[in-house]
C-alpha positions as CSV (number, residue, x, y, z in Angstrom):
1,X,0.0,0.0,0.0
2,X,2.9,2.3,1.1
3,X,4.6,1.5,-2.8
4,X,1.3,2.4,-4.7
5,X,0.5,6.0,-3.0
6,X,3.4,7.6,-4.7
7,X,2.3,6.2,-8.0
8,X,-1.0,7.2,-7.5
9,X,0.1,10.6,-6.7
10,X,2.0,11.3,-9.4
11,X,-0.8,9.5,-11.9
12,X,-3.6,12.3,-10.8
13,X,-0.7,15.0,-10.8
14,X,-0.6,14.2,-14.1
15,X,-4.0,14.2,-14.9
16,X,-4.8,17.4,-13.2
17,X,-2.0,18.8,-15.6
18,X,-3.2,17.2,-18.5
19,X,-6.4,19.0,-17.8
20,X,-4.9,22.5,-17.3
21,X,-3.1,22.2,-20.3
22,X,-6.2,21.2,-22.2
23,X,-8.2,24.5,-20.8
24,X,-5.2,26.9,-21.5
25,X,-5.3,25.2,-25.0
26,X,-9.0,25.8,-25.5
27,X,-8.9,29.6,-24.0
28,X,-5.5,30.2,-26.4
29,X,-7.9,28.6,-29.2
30,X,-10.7,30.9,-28.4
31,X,-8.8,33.8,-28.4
32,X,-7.1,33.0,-31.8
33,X,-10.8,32.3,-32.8
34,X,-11.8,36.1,-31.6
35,X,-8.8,37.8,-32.6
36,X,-9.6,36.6,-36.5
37,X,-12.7,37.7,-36.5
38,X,-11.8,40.8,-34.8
39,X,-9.0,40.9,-38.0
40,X,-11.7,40.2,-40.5
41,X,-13.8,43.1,-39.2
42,X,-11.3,45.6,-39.2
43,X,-10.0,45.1,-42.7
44,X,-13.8,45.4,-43.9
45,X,-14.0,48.8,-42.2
46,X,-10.6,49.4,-43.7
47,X,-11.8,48.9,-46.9
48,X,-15.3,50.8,-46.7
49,X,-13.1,54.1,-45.4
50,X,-11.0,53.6,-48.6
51,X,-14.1,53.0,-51.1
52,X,-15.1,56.6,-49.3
53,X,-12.0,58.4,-49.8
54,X,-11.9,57.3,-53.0
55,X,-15.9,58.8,-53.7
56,X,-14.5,61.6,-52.0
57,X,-11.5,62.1,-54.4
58,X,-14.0,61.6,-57.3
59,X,-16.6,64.2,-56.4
60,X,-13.3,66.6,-55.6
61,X,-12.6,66.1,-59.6
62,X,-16.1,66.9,-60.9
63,X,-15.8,69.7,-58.3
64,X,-13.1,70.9,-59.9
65,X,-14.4,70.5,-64.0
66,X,-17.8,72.5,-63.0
67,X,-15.5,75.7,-61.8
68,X,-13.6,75.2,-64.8
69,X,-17.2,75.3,-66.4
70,X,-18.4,78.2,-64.3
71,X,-15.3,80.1,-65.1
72,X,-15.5,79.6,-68.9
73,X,-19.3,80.9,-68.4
74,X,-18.1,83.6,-66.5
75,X,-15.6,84.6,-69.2
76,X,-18.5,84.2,-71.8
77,X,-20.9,86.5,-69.9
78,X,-18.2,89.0,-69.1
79,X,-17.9,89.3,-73.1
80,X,-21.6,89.5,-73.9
81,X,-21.2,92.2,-70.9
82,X,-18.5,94.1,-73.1
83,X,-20.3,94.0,-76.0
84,X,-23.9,95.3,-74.6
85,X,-21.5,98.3,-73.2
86,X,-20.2,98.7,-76.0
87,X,-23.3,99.1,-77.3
88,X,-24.3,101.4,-74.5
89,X,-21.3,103.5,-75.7
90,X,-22.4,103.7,-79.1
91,X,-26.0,104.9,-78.2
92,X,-24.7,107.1,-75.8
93,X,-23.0,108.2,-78.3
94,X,-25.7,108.2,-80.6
95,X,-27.6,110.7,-77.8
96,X,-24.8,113.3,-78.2
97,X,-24.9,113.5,-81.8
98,X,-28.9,113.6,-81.9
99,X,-28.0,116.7,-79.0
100,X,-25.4,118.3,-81.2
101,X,-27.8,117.6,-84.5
102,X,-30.8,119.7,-81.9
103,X,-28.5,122.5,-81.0
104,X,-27.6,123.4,-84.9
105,X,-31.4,123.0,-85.9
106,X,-32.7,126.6,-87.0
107,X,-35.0,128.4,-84.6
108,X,-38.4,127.1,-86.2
109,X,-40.5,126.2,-83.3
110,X,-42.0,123.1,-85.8
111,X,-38.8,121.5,-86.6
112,X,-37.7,122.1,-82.9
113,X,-40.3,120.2,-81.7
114,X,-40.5,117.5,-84.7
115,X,-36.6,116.8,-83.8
116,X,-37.4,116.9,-80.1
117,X,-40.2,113.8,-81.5
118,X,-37.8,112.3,-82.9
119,X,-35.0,112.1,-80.2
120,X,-37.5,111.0,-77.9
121,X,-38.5,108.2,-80.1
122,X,-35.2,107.0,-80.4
123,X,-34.6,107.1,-77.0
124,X,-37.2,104.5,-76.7
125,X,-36.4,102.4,-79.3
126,X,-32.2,102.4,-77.5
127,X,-34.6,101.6,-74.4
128,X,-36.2,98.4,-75.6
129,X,-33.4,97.4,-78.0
130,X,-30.7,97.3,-75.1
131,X,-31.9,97.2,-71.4
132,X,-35.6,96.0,-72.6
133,X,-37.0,98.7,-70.1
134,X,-40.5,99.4,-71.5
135,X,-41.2,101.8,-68.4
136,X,-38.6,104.0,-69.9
137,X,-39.9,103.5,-73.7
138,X,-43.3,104.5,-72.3
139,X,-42.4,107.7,-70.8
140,X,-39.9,108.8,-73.8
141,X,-42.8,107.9,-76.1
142,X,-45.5,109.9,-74.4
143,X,-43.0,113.0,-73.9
144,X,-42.9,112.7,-77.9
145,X,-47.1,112.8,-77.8
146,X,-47.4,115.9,-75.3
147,X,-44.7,117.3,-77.8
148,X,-46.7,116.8,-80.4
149,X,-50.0,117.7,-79.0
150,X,-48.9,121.1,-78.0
151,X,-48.4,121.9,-81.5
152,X,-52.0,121.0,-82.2
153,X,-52.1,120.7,-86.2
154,X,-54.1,118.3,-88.1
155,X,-51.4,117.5,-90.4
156,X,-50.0,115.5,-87.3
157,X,-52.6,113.4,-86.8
158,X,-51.6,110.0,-88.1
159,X,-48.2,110.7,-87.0
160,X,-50.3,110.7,-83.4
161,X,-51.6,107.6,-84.2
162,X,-49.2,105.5,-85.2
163,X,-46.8,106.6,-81.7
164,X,-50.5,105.6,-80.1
165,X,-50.6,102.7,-81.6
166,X,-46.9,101.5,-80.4
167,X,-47.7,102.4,-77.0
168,X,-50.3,100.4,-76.6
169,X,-48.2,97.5,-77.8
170,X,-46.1,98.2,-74.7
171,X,-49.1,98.6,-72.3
172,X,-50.1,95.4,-73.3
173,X,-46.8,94.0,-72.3
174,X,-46.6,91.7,-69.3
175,X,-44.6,93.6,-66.6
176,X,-41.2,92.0,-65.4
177,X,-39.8,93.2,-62.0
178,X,-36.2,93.0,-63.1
179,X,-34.9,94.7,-60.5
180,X,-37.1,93.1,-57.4
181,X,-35.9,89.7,-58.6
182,X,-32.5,90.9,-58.4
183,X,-32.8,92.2,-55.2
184,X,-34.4,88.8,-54.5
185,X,-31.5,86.6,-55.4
186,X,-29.2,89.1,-53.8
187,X,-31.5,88.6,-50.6
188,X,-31.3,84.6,-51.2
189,X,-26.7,84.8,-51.9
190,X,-26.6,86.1,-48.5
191,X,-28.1,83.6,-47.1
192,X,-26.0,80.8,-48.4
193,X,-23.3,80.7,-45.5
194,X,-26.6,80.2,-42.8
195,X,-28.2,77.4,-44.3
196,X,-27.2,73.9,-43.0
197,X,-25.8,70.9,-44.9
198,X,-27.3,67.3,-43.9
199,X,-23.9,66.3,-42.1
200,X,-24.3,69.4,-39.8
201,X,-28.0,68.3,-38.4
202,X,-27.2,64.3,-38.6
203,X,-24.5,64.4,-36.4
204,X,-23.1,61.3,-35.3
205,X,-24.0,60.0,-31.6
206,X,-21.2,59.7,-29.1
207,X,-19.7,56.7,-28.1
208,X,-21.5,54.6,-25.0
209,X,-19.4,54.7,-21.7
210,X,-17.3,51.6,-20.6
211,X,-19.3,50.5,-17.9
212,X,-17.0,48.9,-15.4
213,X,-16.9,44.9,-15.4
214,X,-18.2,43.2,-12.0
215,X,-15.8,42.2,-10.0
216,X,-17.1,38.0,-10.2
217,X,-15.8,38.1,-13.7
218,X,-12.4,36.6,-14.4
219,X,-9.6,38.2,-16.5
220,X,-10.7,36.8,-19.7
221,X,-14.0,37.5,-19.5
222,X,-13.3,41.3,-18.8
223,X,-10.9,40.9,-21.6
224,X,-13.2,39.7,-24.1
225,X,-16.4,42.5,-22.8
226,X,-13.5,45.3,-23.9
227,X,-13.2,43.8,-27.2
228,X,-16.4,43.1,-27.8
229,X,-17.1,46.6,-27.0
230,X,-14.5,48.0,-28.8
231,X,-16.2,46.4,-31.8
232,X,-19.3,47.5,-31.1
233,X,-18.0,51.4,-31.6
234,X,-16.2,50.1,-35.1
235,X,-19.8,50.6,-37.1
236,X,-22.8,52.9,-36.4
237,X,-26.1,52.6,-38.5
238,X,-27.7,55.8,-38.6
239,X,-31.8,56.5,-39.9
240,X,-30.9,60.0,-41.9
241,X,-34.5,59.9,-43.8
242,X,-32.5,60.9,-46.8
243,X,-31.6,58.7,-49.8
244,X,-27.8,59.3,-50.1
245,X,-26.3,61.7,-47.0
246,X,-23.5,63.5,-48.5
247,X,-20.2,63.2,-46.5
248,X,-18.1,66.6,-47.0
249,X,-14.8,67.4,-45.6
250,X,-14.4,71.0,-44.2
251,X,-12.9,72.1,-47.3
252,X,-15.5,70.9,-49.5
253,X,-18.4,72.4,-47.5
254,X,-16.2,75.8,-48.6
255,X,-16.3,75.2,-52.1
256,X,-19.8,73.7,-52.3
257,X,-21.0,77.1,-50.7
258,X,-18.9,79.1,-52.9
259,X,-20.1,77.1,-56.0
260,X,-23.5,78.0,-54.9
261,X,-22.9,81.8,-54.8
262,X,-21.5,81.4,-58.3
263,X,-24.9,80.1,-59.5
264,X,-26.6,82.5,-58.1
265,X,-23.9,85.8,-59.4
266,X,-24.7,83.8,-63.0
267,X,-28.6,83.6,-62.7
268,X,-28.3,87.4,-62.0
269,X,-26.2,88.2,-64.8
270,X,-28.6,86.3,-67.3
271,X,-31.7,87.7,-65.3
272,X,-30.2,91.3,-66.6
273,X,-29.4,89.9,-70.1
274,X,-32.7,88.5,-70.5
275,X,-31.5,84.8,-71.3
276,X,-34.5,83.4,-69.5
277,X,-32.9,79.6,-70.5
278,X,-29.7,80.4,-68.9
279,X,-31.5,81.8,-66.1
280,X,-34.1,79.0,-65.6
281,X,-30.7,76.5,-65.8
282,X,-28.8,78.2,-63.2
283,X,-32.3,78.2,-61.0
284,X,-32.4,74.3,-61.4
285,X,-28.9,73.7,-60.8
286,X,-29.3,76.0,-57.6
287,X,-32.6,73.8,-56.1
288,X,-30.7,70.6,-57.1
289,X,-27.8,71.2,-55.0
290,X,-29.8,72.4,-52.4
291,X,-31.9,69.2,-52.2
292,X,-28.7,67.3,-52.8
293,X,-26.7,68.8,-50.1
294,X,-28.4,70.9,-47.7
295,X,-31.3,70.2,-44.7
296,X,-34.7,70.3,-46.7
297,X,-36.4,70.4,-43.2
298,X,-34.9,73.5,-42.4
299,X,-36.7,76.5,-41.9
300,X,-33.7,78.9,-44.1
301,X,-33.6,76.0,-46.7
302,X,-37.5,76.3,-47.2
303,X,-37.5,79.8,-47.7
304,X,-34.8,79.8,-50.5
305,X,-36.1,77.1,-52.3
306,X,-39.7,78.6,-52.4
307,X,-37.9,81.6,-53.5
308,X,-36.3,80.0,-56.2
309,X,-39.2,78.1,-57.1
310,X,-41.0,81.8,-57.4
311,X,-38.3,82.9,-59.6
312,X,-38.5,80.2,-61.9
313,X,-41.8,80.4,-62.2
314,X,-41.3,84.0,-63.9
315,X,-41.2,84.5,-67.8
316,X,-38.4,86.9,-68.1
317,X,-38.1,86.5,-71.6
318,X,-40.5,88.9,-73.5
319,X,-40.9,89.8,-77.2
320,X,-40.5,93.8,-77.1
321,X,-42.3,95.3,-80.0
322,X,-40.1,97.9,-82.1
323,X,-41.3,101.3,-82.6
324,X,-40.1,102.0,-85.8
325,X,-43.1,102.7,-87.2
326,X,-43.5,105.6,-85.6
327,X,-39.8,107.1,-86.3
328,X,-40.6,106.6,-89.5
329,X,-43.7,108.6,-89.7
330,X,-41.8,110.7,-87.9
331,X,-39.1,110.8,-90.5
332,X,-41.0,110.9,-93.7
333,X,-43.4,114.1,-91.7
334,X,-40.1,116.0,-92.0
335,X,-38.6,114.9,-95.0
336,X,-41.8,116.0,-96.7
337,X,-41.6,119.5,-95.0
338,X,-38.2,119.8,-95.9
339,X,-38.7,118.8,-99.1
340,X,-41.6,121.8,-99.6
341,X,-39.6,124.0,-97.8
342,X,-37.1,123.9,-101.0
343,X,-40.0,123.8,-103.5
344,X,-41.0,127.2,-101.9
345,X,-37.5,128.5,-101.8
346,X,-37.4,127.1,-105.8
347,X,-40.9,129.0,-106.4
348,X,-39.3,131.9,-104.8
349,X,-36.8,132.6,-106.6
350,X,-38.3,131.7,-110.0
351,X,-41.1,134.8,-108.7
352,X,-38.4,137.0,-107.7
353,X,-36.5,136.3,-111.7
């Protein structure tokens, strides 16, 4: 009996460490086991940050070819803009000879008045022809009338008409507000830096707390909670209530804005040029962006696009009627009164022989 304890000693010694070695096997299995999964994770959120940064990189190039686009526009407009001052220049210069042409008139109170007609009625045709401004046609044209109707001779009469008749072509004109819808997109630019993008209102929710493990758990098992919740954080799914949630760096926030103001400089500049397709384009492309990027439920974000939806609901694009039946009465009245003037001088002197 005294032979066989050692034996039996050392036979459940090594059993007992049989057995520990199996269960620090199994744990060193188990944690393999989480660490590759834990590997596996990470290199899938590795790889959906790259897929991002490369969107990211992609929208920064067509970022880049639409202010290429916007600057080649710019350049276009800025030479229609030459040209319509050139213009400008050339009826204003225009103006000074019609002035110069009035001041060497002779003193007969009929052709004073008829070339006062006249310059008035040309006035309103620069008017429509250049700025479209039918107010300002309107009130030359009806300075030509009281002209004309303080001379009070019948011989005027269809010379009356026919101005008559062009005015109430104009009258009959719908009336654009060109100014008050350029003080209403200036009104809208400045708003631009308020209003908020989607990322701004959907921030992201902060991280849970590490609560503290209970102090019955072993080292492993506090071990594994931290990694678990470590994993947890790795992915957040997020209800936005918006179809795709643009992701903008800082920097790109800047140039989105300043993209925006662009449109709206350029839907200005056609508003005054009267290019009611380029300024209906440059309306869309401003609501697009704005439902693209920024916070539709916002109370700022409503109000600019029900503006812009009020501006492109306006016909800014009108066919101006010319007036040059009326400078050619005009025109042909004195032509015909010069023309007897010199058959009475002729007469004259064949008397006076």
């Amino acid at each position: 009996m005294n032979e066989q304890s050692p034996l039996a000693r050392l036979k459940n010694n090594l059993v007992h460490a049989s057995l520990t070695q199996l269960t620090i096997g199994l744990l060193v299995v188990v944690f393999l086991v989480q660490w590759f999964f834990a590997q596996d994770e990470l290199s899938k959120v590795s790889m959906t940050v790259a897929e991002k940064l490369a969107t990211m990189d992609s929208d920064n190039q067509v970022n880049s070819v639409l202010l290429e686009k916007n600057q080649e526009d710019t350049r276009d407009l800025a030479a229609k803009l030459a040209l319509l001052e050139a213009r400008y220049a050339e009826s204003q210069g225009q103006r000074a000879a019609l002035e110069a042409l009035y001041n060497e008139l002779s003193s007969s109170r009929d052709e004073t008045a008829l070339a006062e007609v006249e310059q008035s009625l040309l006035i309103a045709n620069q008017q429509l022809q250049l700025s479209a401004n039918v107010k300002a046609a309107l009130i030359a044209m009806q300075t030509a009338d009281a002209r004309l109707q303080r001379m009070n001779r019948n011989s005027l009469r269809p010379l009356r008409q026919a101005i008559a008749h062009d005015m109430d072509k104009l009258r009959a004109l719908p009336n654009v507000d060109v100014a008050g819808m350029s003080v209403q997109l200036d009104s809208l630019l400045s708003s631009v830096d308020e209003l908020p993008l989607w990322s701004e209102l959907h921030e992201p929710t902060t991280p849970a707390t590490v609560s503290a493990p209970p102090a019955s758990e072993s080292r492993w098992q506090a071990l594994l909670s931290e990694i678990w919740q470590e994993l947890s954080q790795l992915i957040r799914i997020q209800n936005t209530q918006h179809a795709a949630l643009p992701l903008l760096p800082p920097e790109q926030e800047f140039f989105l804005r300043e993209n925006l103001k662009l449109h709206f400089l350029l839907a200005r500049m056609n508003l005054l040029a009267r290019d009611e397709v380029a300024f209906k384009h440059e309306i869309k492309a401003m609501q697009q962006w704005l439902n693209d990027y920024f916070a539709e439920a916002d109370d700022d974000t409503k109000r600019v696009l029900k503006g812009l939806k009020t501006l492109a609901a306006a016909s800014i694009n009108i066919e101006l009627p010319d007036i040059h039946n009326s400078l050619a009465q005009v025109r042909n009245y004195r032509a015909s009164r010069d023309k007897e003037a010199r058959n009475s001088a002729t007469e004259g002197l064949k008397v006076s022989e």
